[in-house]
C-alpha positions in Angstrom: 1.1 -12.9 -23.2 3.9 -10.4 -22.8 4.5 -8.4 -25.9 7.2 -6.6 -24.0 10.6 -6.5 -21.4 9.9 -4.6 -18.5 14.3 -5.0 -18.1 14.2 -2.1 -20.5 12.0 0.7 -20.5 9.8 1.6 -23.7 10.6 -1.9 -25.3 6.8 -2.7 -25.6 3.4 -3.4 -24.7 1.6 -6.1 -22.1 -1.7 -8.3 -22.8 -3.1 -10.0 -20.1 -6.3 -11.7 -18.6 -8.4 -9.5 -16.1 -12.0 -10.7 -14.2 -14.1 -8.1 -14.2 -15.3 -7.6 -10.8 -16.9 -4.5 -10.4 -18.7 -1.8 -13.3 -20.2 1.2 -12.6 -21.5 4.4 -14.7 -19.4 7.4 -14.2 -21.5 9.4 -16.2 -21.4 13.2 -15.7 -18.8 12.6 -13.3 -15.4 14.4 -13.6 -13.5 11.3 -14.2 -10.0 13.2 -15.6 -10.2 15.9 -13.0 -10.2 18.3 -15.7 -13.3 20.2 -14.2 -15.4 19.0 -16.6 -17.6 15.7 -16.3 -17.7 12.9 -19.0 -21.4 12.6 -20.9 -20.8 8.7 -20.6 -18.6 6.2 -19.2 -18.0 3.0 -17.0 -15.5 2.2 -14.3 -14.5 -1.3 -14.3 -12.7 -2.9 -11.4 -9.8 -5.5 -12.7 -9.1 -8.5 -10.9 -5.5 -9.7 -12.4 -4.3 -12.2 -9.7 -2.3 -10.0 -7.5 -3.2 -8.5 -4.3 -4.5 -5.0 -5.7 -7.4 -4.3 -8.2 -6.5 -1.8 -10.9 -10.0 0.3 -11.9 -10.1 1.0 -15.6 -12.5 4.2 -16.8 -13.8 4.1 -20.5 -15.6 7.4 -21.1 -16.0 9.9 -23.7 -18.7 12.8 -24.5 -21.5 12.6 -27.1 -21.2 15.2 -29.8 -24.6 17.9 -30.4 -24.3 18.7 -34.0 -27.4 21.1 -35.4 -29.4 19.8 -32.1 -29.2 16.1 -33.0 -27.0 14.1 -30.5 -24.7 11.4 -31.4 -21.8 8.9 -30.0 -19.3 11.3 -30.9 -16.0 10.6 -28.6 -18.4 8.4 -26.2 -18.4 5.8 -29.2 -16.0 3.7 -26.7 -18.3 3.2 -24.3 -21.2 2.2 -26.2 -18.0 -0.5 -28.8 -17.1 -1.8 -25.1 -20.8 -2.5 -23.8 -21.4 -4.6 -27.0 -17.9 -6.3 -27.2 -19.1 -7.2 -23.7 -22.4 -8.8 -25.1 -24.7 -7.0 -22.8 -28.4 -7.7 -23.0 -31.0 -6.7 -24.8 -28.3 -5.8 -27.0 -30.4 -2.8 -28.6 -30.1 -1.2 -24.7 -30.1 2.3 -24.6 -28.7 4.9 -22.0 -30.6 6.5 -19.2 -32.4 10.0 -19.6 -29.2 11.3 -17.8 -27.0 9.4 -20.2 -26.1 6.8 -17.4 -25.4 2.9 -18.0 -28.3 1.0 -17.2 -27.5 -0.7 -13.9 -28.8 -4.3 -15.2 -26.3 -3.8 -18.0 -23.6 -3.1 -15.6 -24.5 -6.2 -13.5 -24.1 -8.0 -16.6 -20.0 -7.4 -16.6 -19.1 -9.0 -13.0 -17.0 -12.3 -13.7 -16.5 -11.5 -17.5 -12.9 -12.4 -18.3 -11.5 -9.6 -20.7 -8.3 -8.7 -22.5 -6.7 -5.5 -21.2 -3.4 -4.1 -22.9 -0.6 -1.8 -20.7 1.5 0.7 -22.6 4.3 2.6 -21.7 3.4 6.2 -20.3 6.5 7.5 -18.9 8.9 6.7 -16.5 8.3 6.9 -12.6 10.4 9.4 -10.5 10.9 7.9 -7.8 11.5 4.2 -8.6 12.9 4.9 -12.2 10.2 2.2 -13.6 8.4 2.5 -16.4 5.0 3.2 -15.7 2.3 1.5 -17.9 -1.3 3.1 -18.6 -4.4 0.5 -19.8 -5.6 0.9 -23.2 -9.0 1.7 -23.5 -10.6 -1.1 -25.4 -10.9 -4.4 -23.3 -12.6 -7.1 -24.9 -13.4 -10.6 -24.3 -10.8 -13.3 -23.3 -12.7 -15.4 -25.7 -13.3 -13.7 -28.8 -12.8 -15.1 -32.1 -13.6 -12.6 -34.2 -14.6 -13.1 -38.2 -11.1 -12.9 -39.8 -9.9 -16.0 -37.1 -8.2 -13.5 -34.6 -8.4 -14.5 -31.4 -8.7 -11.7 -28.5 -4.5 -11.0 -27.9 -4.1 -10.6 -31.7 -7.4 -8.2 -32.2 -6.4 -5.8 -29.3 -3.0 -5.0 -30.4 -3.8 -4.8 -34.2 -6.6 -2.0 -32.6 -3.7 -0.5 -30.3 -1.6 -0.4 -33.4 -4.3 1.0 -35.7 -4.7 4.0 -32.8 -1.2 4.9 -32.2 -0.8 5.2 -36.0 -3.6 6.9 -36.4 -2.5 9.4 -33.5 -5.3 8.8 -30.7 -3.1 6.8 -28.8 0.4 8.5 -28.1 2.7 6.3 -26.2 6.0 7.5 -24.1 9.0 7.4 -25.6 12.3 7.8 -24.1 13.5 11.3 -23.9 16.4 10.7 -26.1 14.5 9.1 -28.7 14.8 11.4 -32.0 12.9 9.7 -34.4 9.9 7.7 -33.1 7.4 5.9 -35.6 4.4 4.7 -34.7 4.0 2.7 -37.7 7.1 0.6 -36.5 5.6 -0.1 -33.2 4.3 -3.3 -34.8 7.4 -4.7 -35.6 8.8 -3.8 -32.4 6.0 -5.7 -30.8 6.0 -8.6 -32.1 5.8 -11.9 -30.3 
């Protein structure tokens, strides 16, 4: 499902079907070459049917808050490892905060949901160039309300760029961009 015309830059976003073929823990690994590492995270390798494999990171850092630790901005990893239906599913991290290598075994050959949005345009080819969402889920979820996995992604995409977590490119001569009318510009 396209939700999107890569003719014209910045008209939308991309859903599509991915295999998972590869997951490893990145934790306390300097994953964003910021110089810093990330508390948790997973790298996922993507097979989409073409003859490259895009890697996908989902990491964050736990928050320390009057010496008790929590999720904090690593809430993504632990959302994704339970959309994923890992097992047992009360699983807990490492003593170094990795991902428990049996879970990680658990994601080759899951088929998953990933969503592209614009990023910016490419330099040298003039393309727009498309970044990967941060929450994949499962290519067969149903969730409660009836939504199937397609719908559920980009209602969550939605909900992040409204809420400002998710900032997508724009074109440069765009003057007033609102993120609350990305839904209707995405619509199928």
């Amino acid at each position: 499902m396209s939700l999107g015309n890569d003719q014209k830059p910045f008209t939308g976003i991309f859903i599509d079907e991915a295999t998972i073929t590869k997951a490893e823990s990145v934790s306390n690994q300097d994953v964003y070459k910021k110089g810093e590492p990330v508390d948790v995270g997973v790298k996922l390798t993507l097979d989409i049917g073409k003859s490259f494999f895009p890697e996908v990171i989902i990491a964050g850092n736990t928050k320390i808050v009057d010496g008790n630790v929590s999720w904090g901005a690593a809430m993504k990893v632990k959302i994704f490892l339970n959309d994923m239906r890992v097992q047992p599913s009360d699983w807990k991290l490492d003593p170094d905060n990795s991902i428990p290598q049996a879970l990680l075994d658990q994601l080759a050959g899951k088929r998953v949901m990933r969503l592209q949005y614009p990023s910016g345009i490419n330099p040298a080819t003039g393309k727009t160039n498309y970044r990967t969402y941060n929450r994949i889920v499962l290519a067969d979820l149903k969730t409660r309300e009836g939504q199937d996995a397609k719908t559920f992604l980009k209602a969550k995409y939605d909900a992040d760029v409204v809420a400002g977590y998710v900032k997508p490119h724009v074109k440069d001569d765009a003057t007033d961009f609102n993120p609350s009318a990305l839904a209707e510009q995405t619509q199928p």
